[in-house]
C-alpha positions as CSV (number, residue, x, y, z in Angstrom):
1,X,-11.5,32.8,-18.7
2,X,-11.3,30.2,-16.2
3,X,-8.1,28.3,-14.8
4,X,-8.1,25.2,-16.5
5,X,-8.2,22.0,-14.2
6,X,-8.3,18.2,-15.0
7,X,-10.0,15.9,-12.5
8,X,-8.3,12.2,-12.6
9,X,-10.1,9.0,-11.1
10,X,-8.1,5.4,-11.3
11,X,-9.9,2.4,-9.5
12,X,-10.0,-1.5,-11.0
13,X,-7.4,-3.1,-11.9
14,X,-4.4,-0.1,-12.1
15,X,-4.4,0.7,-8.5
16,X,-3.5,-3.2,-8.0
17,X,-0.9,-3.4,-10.7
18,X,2.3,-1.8,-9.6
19,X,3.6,-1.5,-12.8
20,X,0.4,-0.4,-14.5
21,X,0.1,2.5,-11.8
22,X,3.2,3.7,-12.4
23,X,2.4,4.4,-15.8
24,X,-0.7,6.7,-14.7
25,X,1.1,8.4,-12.4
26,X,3.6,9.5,-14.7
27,X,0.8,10.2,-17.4
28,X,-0.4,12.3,-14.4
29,X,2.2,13.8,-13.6
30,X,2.9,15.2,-17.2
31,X,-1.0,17.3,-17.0
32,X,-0.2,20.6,-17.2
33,X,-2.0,23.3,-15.2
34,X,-4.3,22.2,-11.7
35,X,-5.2,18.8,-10.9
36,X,-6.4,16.8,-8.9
37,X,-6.4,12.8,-8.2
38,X,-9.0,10.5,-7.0
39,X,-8.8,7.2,-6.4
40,X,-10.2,3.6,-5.8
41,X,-9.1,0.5,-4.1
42,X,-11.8,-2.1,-4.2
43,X,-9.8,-4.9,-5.2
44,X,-7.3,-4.3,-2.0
45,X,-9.5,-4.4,0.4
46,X,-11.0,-6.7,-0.7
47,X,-7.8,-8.8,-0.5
48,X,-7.1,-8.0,2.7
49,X,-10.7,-8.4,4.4
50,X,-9.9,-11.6,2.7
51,X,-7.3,-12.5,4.7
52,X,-8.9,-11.1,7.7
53,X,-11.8,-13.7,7.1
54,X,-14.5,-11.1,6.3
55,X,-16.7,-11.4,3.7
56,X,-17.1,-9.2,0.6
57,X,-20.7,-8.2,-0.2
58,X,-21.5,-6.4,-3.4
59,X,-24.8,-5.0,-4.9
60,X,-25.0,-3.5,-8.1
61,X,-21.4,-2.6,-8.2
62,X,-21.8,-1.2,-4.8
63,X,-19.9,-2.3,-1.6
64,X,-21.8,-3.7,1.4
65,X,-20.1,-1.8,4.2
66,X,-20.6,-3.3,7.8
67,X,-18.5,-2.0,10.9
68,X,-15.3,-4.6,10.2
69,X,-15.5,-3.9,6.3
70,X,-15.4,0.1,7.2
71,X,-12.1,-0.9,9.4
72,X,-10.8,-2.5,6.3
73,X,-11.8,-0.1,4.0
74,X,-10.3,2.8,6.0
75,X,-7.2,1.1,6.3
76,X,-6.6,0.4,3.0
77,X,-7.8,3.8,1.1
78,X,-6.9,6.1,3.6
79,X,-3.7,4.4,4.2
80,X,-2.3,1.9,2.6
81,X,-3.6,3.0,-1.1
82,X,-3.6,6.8,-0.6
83,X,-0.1,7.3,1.1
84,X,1.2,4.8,-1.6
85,X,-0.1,6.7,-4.4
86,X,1.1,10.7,-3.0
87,X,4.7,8.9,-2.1
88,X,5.1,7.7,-5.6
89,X,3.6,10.9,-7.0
90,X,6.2,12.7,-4.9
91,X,9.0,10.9,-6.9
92,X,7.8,12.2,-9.6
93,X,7.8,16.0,-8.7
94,X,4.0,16.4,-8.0
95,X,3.7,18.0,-4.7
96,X,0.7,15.8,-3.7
97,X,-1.1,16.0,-0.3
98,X,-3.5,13.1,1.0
99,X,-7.0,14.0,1.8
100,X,-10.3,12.0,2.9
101,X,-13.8,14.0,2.9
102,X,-12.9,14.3,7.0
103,X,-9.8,16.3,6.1
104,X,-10.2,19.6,6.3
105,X,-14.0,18.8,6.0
106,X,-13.9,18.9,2.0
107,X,-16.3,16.2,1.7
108,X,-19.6,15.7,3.9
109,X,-21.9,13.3,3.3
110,X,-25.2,11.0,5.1
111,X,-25.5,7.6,6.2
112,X,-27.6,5.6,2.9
113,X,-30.9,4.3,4.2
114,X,-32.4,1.4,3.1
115,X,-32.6,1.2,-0.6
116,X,-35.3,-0.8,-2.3
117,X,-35.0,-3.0,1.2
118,X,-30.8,-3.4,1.4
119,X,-29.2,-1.7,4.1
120,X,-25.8,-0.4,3.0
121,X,-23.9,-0.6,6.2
122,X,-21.6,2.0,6.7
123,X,-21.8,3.9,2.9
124,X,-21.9,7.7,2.7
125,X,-24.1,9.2,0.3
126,X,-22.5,13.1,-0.9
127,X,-24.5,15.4,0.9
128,X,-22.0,18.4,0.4
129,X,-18.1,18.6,-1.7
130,X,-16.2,21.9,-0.5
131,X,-15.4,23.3,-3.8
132,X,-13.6,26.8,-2.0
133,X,-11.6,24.3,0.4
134,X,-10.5,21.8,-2.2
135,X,-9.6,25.2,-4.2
136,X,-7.3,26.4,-1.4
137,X,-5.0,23.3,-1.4
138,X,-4.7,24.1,-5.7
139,X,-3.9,27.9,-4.7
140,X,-1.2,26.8,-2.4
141,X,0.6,24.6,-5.6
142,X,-0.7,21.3,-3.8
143,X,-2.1,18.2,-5.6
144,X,-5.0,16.9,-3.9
145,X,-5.1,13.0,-3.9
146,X,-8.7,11.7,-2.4
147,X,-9.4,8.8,-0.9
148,X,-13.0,7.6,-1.7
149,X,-13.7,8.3,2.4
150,X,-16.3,10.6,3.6
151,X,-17.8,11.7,7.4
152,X,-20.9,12.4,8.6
153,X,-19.6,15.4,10.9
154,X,-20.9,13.2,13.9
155,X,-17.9,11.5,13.9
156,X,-18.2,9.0,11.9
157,X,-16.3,7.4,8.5
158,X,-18.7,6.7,5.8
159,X,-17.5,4.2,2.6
160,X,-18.0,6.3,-0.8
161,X,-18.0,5.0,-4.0
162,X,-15.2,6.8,-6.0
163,X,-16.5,7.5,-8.6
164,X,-18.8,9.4,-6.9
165,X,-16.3,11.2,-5.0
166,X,-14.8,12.3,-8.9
167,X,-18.0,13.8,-9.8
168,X,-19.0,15.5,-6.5
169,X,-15.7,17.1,-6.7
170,X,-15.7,17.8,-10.2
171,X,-19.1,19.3,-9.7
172,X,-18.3,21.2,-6.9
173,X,-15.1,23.2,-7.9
174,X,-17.4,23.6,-12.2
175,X,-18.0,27.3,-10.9
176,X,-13.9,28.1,-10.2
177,X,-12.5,25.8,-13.2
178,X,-12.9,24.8,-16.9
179,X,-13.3,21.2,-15.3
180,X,-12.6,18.4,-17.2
181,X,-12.8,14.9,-15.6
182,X,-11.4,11.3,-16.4
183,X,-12.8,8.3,-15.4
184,X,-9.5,6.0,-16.2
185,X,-8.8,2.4,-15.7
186,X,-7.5,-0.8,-17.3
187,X,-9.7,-0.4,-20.7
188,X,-9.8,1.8,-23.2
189,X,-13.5,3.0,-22.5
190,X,-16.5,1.9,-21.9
191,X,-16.8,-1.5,-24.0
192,X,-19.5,-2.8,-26.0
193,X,-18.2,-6.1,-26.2
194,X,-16.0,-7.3,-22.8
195,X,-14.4,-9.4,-24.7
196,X,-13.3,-7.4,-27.2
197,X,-11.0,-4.1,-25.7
198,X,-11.1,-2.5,-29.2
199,X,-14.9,-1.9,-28.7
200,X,-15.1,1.1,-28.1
201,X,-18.4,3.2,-27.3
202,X,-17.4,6.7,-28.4
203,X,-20.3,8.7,-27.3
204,X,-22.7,7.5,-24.3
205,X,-26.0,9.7,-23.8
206,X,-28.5,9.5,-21.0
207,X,-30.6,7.9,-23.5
208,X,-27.8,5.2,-24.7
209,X,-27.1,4.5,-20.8
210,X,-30.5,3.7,-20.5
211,X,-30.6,1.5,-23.7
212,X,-27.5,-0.2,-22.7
213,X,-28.1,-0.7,-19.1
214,X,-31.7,-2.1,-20.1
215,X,-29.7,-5.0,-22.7
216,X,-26.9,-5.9,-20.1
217,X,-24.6,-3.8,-22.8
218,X,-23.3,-2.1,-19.7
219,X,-23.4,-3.5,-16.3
220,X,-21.9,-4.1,-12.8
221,X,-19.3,-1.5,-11.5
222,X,-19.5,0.2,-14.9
223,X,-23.2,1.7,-13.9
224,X,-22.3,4.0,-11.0
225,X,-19.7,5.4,-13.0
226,X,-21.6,5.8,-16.0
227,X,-24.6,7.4,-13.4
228,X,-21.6,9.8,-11.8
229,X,-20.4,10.6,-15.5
230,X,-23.6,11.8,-16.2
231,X,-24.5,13.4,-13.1
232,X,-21.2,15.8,-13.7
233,X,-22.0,16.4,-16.8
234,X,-25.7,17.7,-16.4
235,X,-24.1,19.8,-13.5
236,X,-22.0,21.7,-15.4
237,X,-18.4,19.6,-16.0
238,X,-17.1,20.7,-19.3
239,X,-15.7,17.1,-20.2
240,X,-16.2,13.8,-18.7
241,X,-14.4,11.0,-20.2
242,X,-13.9,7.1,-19.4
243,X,-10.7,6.0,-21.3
244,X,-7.5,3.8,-20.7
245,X,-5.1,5.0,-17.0
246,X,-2.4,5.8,-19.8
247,X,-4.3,8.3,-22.0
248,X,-5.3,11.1,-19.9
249,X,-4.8,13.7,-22.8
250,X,-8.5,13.6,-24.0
251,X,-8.3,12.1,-26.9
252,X,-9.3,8.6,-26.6
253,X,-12.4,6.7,-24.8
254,X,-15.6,7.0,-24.1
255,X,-17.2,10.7,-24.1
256,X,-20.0,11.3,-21.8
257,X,-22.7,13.8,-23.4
258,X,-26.0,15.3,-22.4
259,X,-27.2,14.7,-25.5
């Protein structure tokens, strides 16, 4: 039977809210068994590209990276956000170490070419997650905590959406671990009203997603994740859910299903 191990990703509005990732982080800390953590940091950076008088560009839920918005972005997730988050998670008692795709090469990935005529800047599509790497740092009683940073092995930093980092990991270590993955952030799933957070979508399909996304239902930042969720799943992720940063014990949210 395979080593049980629960893949966390917190982005939105909990990685901005000190109080509010607190509370994760002790939910996290209290998982039993392997883990690992992956996060976001959108809103920071852009907060501080703000401040630095650099525009934030956004297609499809999808950052717009050109050469100053990779400085910020490198900054602020491999830095400010990631060392933040492993220093708190050390108070806690989790032995966490911080990790980009470039660290220890656990994470390749390629330059995006022009998509449907937008050029992406500086955004690394997952060409290859090293599931045996990521495993060593598990076998050696170490927390992994990503930053959503990838390379190119030429040198260069890629942007990744991390959400996308959750399910290349996830996807990559399915053949050591009874994976199960959660999507958590300020809601408690994936809504079908916005305005209403007790609306609840228990069960999303590749058929729903394609309903919803088709009526506006579900939209923005919520479609990559929804596209990762379902990517993990169809690659062999035992559980993918999207619930609220507090409940990480499976119970609540939004499941994500084959069928």
């Amino acid at each position: 039977m395979k080593e049980k191990l629960t893949i966390v990703k917190v982005g939105g509005a909990v990685v901005e809210d000190e109080a509010q990732l607190t509370e994760l982080l002790k939910a996290f800390a209290a998982i039993k068994g392997a883990k690992i953590l992956v996060h976001g940091g959108g809103r920071r950076a852009t907060k501080v590209a703000e401040r630095l008088g650099i525009e934030t560009k956004m297609v499809d839920g999808r950052r717009i990276t050109d050469a100053a918005m990779l400085e910020v972005v490198t900054m602020v997730y491999g830095g400010l956000v990631n060392k933040h988050v492993v220093a708190m998670l050390q108070s806690q008692g989790v032995d966490a170490i911080g990790l980009t795709g470039a660290d220890g090469d656990i994470i390749r990935s390629v330059k995006r070419p022009l998509k449907s005529g937008i050029d992406y800047g500086f955004v690394g599509d997952v060409k290859k997650a090293d599931g045996a790497k990521i495993a060593h740092f598990i076998d050696k009683n170490l927390v992994p905590v990503i930053a959503p940073l990838t390379h190119d092995g030429a040198g260069n930093i890629l942007n990744t959406n991390a959400d996308t980092m959750a399910s290349e990991t996830a996807k990559a270590l399915a053949s050591l671990y009874d994976v199960t993955l959660i999507y958590s952030f300020e809601k408690k799933g994936v809504l079908s009203n916005p305005d209403d957070d007790d609306s609840v979508i228990p069960v999303i399909t590749h058929e729903d997603f394609e309903r919803y996304r088709a009526d506006g239902t579900i939209s923005g930042g919520m479609l990559p994740k929804i596209e990762n969720a379902l990517a993990a799943v169809d690659a062999g992720v035992g559980r993918v859910i999207i619930t609220l940063a507090t409940a990480l014990d499976g119970e609540q949210g939004t499941v994500i299903r084959k069928a």
